[in-house]
Backbone bond lengths (Angstrom), bond angles and torsions (degrees), N, CA, C in turn:
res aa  C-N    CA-C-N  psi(-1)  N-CA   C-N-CA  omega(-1)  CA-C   N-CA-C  phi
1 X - - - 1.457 - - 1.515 109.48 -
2 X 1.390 126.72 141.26 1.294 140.70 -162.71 2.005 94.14 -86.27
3 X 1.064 94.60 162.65 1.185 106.13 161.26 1.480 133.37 -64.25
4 X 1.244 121.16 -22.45 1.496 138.09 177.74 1.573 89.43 -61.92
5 X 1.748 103.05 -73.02 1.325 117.06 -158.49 1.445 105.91 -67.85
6 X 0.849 128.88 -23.49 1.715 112.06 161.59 1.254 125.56 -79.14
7 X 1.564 112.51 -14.77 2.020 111.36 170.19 1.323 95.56 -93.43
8 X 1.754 132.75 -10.89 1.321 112.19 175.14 1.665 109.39 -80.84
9 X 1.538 112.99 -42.76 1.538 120.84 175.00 1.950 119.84 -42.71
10 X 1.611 91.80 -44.60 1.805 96.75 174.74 1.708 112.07 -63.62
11 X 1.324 88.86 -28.15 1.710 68.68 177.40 1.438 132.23 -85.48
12 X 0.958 101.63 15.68 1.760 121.18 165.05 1.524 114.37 -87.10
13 X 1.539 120.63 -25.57 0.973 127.85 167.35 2.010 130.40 -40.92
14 X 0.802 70.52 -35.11 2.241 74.37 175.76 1.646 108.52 -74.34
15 X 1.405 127.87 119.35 1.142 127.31 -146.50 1.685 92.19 -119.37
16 X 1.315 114.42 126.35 1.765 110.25 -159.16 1.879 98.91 -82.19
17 X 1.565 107.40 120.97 1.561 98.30 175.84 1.829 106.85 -131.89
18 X 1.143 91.04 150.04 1.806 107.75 -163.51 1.891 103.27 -46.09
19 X 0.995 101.40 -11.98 1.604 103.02 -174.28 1.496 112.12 -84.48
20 X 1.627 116.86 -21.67 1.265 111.61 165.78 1.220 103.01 -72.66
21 X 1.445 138.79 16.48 2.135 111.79 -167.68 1.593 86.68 -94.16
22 X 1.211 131.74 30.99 1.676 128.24 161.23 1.993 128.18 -122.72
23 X 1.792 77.75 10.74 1.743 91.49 176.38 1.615 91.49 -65.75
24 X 1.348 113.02 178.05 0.928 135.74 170.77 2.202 121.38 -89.92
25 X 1.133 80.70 -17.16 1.945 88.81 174.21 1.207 94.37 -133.96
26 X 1.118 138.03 47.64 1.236 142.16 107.89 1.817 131.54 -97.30
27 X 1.198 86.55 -36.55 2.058 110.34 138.88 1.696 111.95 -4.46
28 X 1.691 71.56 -76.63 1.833 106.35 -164.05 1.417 106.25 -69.72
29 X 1.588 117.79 -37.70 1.590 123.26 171.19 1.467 98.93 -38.85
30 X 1.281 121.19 -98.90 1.142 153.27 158.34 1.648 117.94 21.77
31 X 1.582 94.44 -63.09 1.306 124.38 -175.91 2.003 91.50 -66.54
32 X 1.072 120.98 -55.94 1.222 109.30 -179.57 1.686 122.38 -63.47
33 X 1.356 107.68 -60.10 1.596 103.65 149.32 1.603 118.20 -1.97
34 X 1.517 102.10 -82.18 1.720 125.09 163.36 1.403 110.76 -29.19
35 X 1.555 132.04 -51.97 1.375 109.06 -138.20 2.051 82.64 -107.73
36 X 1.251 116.59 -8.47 1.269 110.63 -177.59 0.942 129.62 -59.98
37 X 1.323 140.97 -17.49 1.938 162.72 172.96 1.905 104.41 -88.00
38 X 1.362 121.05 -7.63 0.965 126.46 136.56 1.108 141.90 -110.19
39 X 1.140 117.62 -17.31 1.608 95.96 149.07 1.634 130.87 -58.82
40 X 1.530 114.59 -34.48 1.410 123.10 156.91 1.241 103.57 -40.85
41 X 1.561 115.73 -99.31 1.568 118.73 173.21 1.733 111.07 11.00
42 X 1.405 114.35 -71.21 1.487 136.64 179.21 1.432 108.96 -47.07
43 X 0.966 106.57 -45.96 1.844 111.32 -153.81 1.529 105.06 -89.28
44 X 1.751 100.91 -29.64 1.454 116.84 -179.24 1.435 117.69 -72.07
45 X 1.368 102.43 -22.97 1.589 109.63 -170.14 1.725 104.77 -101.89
46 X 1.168 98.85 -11.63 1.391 111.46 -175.80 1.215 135.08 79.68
47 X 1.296 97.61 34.01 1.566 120.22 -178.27 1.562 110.02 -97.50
48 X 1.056 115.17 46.19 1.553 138.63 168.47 1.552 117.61 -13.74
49 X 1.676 100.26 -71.42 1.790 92.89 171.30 1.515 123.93 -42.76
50 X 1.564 99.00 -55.56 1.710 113.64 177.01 1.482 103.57 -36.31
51 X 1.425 105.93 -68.99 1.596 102.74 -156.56 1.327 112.71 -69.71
52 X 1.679 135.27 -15.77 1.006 143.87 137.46 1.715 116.56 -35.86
53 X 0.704 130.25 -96.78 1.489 129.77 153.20 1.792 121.71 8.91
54 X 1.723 102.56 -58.71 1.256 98.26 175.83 1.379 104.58 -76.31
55 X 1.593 124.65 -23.18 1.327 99.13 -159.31 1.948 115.24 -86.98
56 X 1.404 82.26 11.49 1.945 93.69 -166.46 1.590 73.30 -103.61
57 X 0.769 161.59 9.73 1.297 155.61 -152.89 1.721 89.85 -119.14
58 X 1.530 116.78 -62.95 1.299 124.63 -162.35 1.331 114.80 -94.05
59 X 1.650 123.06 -2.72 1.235 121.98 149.60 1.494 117.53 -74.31
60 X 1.378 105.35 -31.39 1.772 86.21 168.00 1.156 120.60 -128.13
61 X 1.382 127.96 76.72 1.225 178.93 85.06 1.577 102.28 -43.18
62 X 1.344 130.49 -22.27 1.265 134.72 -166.23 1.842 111.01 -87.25
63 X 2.002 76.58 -65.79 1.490 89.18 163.90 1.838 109.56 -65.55
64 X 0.883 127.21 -3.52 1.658 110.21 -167.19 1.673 86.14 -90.80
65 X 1.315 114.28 -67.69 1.470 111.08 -166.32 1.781 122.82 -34.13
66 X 1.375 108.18 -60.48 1.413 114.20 147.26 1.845 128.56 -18.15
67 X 1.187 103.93 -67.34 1.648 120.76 -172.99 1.772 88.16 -71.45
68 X 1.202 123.19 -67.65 1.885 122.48 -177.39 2.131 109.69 -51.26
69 X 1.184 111.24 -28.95 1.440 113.47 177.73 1.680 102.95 -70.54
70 X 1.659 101.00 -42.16 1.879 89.42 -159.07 1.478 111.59 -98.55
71 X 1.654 106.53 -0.48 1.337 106.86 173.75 1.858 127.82 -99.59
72 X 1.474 90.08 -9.93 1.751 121.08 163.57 1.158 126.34 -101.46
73 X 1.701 110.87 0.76 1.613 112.43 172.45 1.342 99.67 77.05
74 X 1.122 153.76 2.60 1.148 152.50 -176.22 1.621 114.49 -103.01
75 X 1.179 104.72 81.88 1.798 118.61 -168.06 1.651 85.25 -126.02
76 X 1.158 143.42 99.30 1.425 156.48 129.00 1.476 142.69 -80.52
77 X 1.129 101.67 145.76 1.494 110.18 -179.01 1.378 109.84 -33.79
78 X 1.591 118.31 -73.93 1.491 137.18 -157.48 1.998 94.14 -57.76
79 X 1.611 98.78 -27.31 1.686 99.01 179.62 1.754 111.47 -60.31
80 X 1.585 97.92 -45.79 1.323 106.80 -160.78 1.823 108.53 -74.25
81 X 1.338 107.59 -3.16 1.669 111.75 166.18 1.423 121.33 -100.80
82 X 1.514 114.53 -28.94 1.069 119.99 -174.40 1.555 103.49 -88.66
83 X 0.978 127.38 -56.41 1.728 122.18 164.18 1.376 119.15 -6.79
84 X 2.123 102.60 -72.68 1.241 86.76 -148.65 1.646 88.69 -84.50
85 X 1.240 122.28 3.30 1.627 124.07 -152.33 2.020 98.67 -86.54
86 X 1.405 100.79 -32.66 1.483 113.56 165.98 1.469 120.06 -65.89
87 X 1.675 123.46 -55.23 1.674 133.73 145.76 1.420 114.46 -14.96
88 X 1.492 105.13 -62.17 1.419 91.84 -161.17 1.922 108.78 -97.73
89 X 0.905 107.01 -0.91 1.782 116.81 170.61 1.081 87.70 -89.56
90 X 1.346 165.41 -41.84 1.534 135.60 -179.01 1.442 120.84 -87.79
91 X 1.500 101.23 -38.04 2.020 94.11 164.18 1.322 107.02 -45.55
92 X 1.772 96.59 -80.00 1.645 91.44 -163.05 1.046 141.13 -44.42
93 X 1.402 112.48 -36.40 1.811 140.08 -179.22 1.803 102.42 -63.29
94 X 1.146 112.73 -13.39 1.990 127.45 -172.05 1.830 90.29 -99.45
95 X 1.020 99.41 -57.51 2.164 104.83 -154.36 1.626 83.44 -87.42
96 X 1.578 131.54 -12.62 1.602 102.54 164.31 1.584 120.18 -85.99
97 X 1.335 120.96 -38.20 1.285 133.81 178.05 1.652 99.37 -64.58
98 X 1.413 127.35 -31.94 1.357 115.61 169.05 1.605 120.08 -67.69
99 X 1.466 109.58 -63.37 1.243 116.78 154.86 2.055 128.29 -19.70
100 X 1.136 92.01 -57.87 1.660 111.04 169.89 1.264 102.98 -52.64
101 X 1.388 115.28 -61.63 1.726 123.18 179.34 1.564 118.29 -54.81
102 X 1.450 113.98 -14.51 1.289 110.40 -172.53 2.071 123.50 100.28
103 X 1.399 87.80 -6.95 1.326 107.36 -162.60 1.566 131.81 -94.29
104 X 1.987 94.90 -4.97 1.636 112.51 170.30 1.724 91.08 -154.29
105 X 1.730 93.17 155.37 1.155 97.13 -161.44 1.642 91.10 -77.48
106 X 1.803 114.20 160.16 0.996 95.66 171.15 1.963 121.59 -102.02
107 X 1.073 90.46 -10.60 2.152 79.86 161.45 1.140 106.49 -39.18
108 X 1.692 133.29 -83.56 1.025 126.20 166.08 1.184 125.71 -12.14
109 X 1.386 140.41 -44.70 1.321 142.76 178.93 1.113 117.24 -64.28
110 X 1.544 112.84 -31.55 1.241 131.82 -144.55 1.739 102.09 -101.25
111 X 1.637 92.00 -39.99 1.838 99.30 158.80 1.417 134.20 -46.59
112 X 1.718 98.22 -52.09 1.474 106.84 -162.63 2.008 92.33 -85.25
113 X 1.421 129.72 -25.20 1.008 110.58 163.12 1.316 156.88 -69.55
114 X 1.551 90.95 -5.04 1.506 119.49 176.95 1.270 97.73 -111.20
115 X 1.167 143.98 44.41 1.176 143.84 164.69 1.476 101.09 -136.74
116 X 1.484 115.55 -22.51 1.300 109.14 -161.95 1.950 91.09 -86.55
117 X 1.447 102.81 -21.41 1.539 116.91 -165.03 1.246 105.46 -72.16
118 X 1.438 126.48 -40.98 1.183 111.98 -169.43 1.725 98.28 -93.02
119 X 1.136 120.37 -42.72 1.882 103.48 171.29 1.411 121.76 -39.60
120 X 1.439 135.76 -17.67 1.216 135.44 -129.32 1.808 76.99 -132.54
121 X 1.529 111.79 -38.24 1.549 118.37 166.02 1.919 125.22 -40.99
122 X 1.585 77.73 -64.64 1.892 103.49 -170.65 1.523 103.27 -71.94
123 X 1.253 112.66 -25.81 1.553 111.05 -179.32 1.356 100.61 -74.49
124 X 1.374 109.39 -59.38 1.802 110.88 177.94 1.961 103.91 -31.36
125 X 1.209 123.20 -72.81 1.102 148.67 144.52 1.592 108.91 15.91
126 X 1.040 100.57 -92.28 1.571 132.04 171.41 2.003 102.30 -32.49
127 X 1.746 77.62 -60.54 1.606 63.78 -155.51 2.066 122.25 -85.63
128 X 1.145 80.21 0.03 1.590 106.26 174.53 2.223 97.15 -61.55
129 X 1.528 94.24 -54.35 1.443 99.95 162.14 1.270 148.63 -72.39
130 X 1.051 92.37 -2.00 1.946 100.34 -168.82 1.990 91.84 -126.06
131 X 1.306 87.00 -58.07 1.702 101.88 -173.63 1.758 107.15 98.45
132 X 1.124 81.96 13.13 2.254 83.52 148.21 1.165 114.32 -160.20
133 X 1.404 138.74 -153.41 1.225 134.14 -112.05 1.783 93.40 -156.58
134 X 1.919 123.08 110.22 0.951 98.72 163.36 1.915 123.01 -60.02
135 X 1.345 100.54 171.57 1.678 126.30 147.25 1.272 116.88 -57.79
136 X 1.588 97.84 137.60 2.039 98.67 163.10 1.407 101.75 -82.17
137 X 1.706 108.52 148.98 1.539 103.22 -178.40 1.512 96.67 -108.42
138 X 1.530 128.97 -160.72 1.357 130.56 -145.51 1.918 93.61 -93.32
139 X 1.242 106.22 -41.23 1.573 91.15 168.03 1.363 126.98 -59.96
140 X 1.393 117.25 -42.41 1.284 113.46 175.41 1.360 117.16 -58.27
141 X 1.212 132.45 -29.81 1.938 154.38 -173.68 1.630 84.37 -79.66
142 X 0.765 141.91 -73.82 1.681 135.55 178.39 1.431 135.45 -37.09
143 X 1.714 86.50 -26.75 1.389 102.17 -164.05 1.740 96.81 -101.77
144 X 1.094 127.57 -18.81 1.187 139.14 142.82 1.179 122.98 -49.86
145 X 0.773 120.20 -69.37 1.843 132.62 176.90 1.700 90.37 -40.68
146 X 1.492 134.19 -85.39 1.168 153.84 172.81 1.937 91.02 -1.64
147 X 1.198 94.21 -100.09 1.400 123.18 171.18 1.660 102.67 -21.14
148 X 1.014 146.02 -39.50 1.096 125.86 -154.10 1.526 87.84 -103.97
149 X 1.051 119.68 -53.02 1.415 145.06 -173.52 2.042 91.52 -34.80
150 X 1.261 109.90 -61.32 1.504 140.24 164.37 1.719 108.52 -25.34
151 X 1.168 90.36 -75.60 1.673 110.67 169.77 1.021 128.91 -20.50
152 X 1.726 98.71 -62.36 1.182 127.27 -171.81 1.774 107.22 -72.94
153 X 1.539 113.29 -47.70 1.227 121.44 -151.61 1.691 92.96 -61.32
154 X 1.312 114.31 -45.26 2.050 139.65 -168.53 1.773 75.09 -57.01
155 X 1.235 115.92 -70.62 1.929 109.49 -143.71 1.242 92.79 -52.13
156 X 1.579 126.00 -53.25 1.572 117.94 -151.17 1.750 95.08 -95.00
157 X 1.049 125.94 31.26 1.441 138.95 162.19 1.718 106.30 38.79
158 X 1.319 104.14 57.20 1.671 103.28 174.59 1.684 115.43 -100.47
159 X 1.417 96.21 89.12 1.631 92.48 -157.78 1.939 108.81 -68.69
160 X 1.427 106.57 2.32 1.443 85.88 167.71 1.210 131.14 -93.01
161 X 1.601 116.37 -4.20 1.612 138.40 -171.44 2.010 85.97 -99.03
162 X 1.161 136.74 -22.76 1.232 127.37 -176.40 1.566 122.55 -53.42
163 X 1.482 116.43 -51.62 1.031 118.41 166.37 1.306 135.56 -61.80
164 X 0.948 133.50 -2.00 1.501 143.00 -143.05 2.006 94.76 -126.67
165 X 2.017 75.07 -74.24 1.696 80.70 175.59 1.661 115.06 -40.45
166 X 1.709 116.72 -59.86 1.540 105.92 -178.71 1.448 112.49 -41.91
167 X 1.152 119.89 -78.78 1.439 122.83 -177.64 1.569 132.26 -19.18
168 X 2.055 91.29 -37.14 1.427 79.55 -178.46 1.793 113.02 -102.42
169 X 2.161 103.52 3.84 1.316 86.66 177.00 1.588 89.11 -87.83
170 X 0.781 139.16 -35.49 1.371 136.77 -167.21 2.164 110.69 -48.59
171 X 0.959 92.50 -40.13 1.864 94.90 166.82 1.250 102.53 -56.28
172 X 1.584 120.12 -75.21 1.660 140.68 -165.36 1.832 98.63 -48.10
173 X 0.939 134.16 -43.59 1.524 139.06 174.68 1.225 96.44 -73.37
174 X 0.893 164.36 0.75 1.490 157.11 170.55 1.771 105.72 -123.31
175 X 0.836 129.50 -24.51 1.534 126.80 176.19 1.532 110.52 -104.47
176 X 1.716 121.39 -7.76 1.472 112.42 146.77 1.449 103.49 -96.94
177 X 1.053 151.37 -35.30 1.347 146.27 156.07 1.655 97.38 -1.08
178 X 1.552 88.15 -90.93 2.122 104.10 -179.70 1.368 111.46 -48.90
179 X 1.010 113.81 -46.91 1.987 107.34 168.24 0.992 132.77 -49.11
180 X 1.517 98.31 -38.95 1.774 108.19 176.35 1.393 123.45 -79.90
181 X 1.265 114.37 -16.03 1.561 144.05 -157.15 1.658 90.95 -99.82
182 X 1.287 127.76 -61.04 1.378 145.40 -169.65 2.395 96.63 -60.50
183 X 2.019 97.77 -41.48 1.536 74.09 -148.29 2.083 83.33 -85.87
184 X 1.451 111.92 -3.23 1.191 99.13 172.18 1.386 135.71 -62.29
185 X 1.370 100.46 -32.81 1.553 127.97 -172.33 1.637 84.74 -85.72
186 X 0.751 142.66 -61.18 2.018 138.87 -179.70 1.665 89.79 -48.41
187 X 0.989 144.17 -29.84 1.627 144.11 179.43 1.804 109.17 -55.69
188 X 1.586 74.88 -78.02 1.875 103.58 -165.29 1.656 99.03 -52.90
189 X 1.552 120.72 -46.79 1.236 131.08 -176.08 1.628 105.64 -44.58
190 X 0.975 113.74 -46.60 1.821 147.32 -144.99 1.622 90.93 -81.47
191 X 1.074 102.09 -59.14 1.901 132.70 -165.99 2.123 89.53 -73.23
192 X 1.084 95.12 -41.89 1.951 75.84 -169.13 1.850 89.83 -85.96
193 X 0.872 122.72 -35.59 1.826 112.01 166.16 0.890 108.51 -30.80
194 X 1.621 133.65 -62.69 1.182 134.80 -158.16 1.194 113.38 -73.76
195 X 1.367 125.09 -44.32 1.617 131.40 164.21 0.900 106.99 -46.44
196 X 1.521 141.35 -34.58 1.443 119.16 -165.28 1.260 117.07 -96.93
């Protein structure tokens, strides 16, 4: 096994246990989880600024949890599910109720959800084998950023940032797609070495 594939295999190593749900960026996970059924609420009723508001609120809450985990030593398993598991329940749960509304296309929807499906797959996967939880790597963190950025641009209806923004989350979802796909398969590869 190469060196890649053994710093990609360790990072599966952190095994998520109920005793971290009192870190503090897992806190912040949580808290976003929480505030996502209102921003719907908001957006549904058509209270646009509001739900705008919360959702700049819970993107950085995103970045905070991150920056509070690696500067307190507190980088955990239960973090590394609840993170991205909070990320992708507030994008998607935003660009479907828009979509529904008429208000994002839904291919696009249909992209970033089948991307979110099969990560959410290989991790299951992964950790059934290892017994923890990979890391997001820098495409996937981009492709987030993108996406939210996205979210945001659809809720507060700025149709000249629309085009642009899709396009460029729409790359970033497809080039962590293949990254993630590439460092899974560097996993499983890694993982049947070791069996044999």
């Amino acid at each position: 096994m190469g060196r890649t594939g053994q710093r990609e295999v360790e990072t599966s190593a952190l095994k998520p246990r109920l005793s971290d749900l009192r870190a503090a960026p897992n806190l912040l996970s949580l808290l976003r989880l929480a505030l996502t059924p209102v921003a719907l609420a908001l957006l549904v009723c058509g209270l646009r600024s509001w739900s705008v508001a919360v959702l700049i609120a819970m993107a950085l809450t995103d970045g905070l949890d991150g920056y509070v985990a690696r500067r307190t030593g507190r980088v955990t398993g239960l973090g590394r599910v609840l993170d991205p598991l909070a990320d992708k329940v507030a994008v998607d749960s935003v660009l479907l109720v828009l979509a529904v509304r008429g208000e994002f296309p839904y291919w696009a929807l249909a992209a970033v959800l089948a991307r979110d499906a099969a990560i959410a797959a290989a991790a299951c996967l992964l950790a059934r084998r290892t017994g923890g939880v990979p890391g997001a790597n820098a495409f996937g963190k981009a492709a987030f950023v993108a996406l939210a950025a996205l979210a945001i641009v659809y809720a507060a209806d700025i149709r000249a940032l629309e085009a642009p923004a899709l396009a460029l989350a729409v790359a970033l979802v497809v080039a962590s797609a293949a990254s993630y796909l590439r460092m899974a398969l560097v996993m499983f590869r890694s993982l049947g070495h070791g069996a044999a």
